[in-house]
N, C-alpha and C positions, 0 to 999 in steps of 0.2 A: 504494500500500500504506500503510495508517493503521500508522504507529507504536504500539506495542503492550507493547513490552517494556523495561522499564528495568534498566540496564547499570552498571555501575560498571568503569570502566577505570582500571588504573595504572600509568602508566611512566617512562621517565626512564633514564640511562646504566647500566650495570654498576655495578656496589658504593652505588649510593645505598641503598638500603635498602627497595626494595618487598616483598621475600618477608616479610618480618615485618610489613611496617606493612598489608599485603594479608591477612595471617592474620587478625591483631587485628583488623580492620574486618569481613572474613567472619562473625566469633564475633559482633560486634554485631548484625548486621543479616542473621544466618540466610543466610549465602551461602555459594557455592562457586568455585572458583578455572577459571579456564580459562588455562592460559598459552598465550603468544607470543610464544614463543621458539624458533628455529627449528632450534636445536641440542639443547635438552632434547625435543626430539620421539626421539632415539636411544637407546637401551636400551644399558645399559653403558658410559657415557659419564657418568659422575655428576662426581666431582670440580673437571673442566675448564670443564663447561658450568656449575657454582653451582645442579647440581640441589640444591632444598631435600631436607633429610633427613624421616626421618618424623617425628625430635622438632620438624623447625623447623613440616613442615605442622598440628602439633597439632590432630590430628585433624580438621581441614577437607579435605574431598575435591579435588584435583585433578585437573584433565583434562586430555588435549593434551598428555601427558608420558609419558617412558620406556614408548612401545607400539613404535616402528620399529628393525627391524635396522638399524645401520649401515650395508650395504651397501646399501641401499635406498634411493633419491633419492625424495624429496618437495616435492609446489610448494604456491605458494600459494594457486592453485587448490585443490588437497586439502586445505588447510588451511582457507581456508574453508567447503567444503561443511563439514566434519568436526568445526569448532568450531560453527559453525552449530546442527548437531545437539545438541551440549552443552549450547548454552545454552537452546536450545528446553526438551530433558528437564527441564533447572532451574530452567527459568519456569514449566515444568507442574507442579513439585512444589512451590510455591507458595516457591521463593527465591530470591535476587538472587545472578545472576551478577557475577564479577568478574573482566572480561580484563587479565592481568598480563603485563606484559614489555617485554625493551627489541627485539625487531626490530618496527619502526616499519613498513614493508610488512606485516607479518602483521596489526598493528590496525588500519590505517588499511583495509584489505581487507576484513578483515572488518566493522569496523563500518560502513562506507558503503556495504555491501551487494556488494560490486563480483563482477560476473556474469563470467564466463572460458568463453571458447572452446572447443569439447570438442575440439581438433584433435588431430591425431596429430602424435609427434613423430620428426624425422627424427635419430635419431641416430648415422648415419654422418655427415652434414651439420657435429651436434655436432663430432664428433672431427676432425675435417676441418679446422673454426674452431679447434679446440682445438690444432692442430696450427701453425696459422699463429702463433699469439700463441703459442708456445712459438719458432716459430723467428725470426718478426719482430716481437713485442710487441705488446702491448693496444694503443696506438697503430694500427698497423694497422689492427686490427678496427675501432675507432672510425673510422676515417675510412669503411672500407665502409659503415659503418651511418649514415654522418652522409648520404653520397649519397641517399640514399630516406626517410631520417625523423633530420630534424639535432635536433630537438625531445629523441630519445631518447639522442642521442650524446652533444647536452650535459649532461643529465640524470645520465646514467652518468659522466660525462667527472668528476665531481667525487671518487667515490666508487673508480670504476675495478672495481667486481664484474666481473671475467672473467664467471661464471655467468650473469649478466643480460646481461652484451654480446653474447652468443654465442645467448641465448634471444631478444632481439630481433631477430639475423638472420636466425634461423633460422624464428619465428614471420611474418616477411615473406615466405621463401622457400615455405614450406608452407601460407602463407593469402591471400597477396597486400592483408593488411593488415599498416599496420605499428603496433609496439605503442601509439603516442601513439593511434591510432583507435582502437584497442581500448581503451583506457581510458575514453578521451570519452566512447564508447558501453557501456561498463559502465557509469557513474554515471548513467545517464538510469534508472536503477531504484532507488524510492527505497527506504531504510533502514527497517527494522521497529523499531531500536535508540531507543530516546531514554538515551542515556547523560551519564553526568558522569565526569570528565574530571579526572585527578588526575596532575600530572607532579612526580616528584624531582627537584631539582639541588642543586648548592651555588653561591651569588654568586662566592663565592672557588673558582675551578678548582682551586688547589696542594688545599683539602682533599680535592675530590674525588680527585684523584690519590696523595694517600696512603693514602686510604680502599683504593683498588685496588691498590698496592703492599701493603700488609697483607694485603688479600685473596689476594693472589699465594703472600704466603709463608705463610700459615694453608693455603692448598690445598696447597702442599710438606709441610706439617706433617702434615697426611691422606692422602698419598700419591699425590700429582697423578704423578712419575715410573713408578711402578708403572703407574699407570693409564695414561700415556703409550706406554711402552714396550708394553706388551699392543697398545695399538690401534696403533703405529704397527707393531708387527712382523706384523699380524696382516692378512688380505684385506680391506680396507676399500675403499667409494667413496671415491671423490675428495672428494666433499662433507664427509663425517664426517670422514677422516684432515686437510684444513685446517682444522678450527673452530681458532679460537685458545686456546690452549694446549697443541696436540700441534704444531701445526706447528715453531714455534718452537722447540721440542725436537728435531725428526729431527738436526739437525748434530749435538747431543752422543750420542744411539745411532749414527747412523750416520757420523759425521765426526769422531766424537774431539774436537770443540769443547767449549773451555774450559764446566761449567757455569754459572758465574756471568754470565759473556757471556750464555747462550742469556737463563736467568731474566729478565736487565735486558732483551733483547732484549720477551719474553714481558709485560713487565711496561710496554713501551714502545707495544707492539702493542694491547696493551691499554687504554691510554689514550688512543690513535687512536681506536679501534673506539667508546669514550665519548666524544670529542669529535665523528662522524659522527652518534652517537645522540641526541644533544642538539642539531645541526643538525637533521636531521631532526622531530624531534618540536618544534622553536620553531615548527615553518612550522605548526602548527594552533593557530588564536586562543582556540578553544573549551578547552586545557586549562588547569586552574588550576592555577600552580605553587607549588610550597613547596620552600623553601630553606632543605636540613635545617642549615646553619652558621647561620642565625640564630635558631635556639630552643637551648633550656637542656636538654633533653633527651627521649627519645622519648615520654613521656608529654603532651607540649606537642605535637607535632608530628600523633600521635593524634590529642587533643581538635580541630583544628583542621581534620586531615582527614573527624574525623567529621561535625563543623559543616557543613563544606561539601555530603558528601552529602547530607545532612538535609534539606538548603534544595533542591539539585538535585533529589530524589525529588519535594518537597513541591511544588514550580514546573514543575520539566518542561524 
């Protein structure tokens, strides 16, 4: 497949600053936003997940966001197909997509093309797994999966996704392949993307890490508990009731835990979840990073990031 369509991707940890620096770059160069984010995919879920507002999208259209009931599980698989489709529509309308966000499976998926299995899934098998790692730990389950595909145990062994340990056993049990083959053999399709490749960080980590303790308490200011309390008291999947920021709350609705605990809790989880996303996203050579602590302010870090499009479109 001849590469065909040019991409503009931006990512990088929690609270770096892509939803603005993604907006401003769209208004330049006539585009629209696709996120990949695998939390902002839920409807009623605004505050926790840093859905932008409609003043922050100014007027640049968004896709891949607040269409899925909570109670609804979604994979990567659907995300694919279903961004796929977005950016097709936006390259037909003669503009430059823009895939934003920081879960690093959703972009990397998408733009390496990567092809998924149409199997069925067993989910009695699910709850079954889900059952054991509730009574003898994710330990366990990793060692099942390391017997048949150790390639995936150690992979997951860093991160520890329950979801994804449980979906690699379960894709062995039901396909008699195990995930690392599946993968191998989804990239033998090549990419239609020719994109450029934009990652946030800060050199100094303490900045980034106040950057998202501010963040923390500006979403307390908007009403992150209100919005907690709603989804945790209410029928949710499992998926949507963990994103971070509801979980970390259930002890003080349902345990009477001190609130300030929970927050620092909340705000510690949080700087986890950005330090995994910056692992992740180092392991692709192709992004160009910028390091919003060393510019004077966000009009510098613009001009810089537009440069580099510029040159990306113009070379390929």
């Amino acid at each position: 497949m001849e590469k065909s369509i040019n991409t503009v991707s931006i990512v990088g940890p929690t609270a770096s600053g892509k939803t603005k620096l993604s907006v401003e770059l769209a208004k330049h160069f006539n585009g629209e936003i696709v996120s990949a984010d695998s939390m902002q995919i839920y409807r009623g879920m605004q505050i926790a997940t840093a859905k932008p507002t409609k003043e922050e999208m100014d007027g640049i259209p968004h896709h891949m966001m607040d269409f899925l009931p909570p109670d609804k599980t979604y994979s990567v698989a659907s995300y694919v197909t279903d961004a796929s489709k977005c950016i097709a529509d936006i390259h037909s309308r003669g503009k430059l997509p823009f895939i934003v966000g920081g879960t690093g499976l959703y972009v990397d998926s998408l733009l390496n093309n990567v092809s998924f299995s149409d199997d069925k899934r067993d989910e009695d098998y699910c709850l079954e797994l889900r059952k054991i790692a509730e009574e003898q730990g994710t330990d366990r389950l990793l060692e099942m999966l390391a017997k048949f595909d150790p390639e995936s145990a150690e992979r997951l062994r860093e991160n520890r996704n329950l979801k994804r340990i449980i979906r690699a056993i379960e894709f062995y049990k039901t396909t008699g392949k195990t995930i690392t083959q599946q993968i191998e053999e989804s990239h033998k399709i090549p990419s239609p993307y020719i994109t450029v490749k934009i990652g946030l960080n800060c050199r100094d980590r303490q900045v980034l890490y106040d950057r998202i303790n501010k963040r923390v308490d500006i979403m307390l200011e908007e009403g992150l508990l209100e919005e907690a309390e709603r989804v945790i008291n209410s029928d949710l999947s499992y998926t949507s009731i963990k994103a971070i920021g509801y979980k970390e709350l259930i002890p003080y609705f349902k345990e009477n835990k001190n609130l300030n605990d929970c927050v620092e809790k909340l705000k510690m989880e949080t700087r986890r979840y950005a330090k995994r996303q910056i692992t992740w996203f180092k392991r692709d050579s192709e992004i160009n990073w910028i390091y919003i602590d060393e510019y004077n302010s966000f009009e510098e870090i613009y001009s810089y990031a537009k440069a580099v499009i510029e040159r990306g479109l113009l070379y390929g």
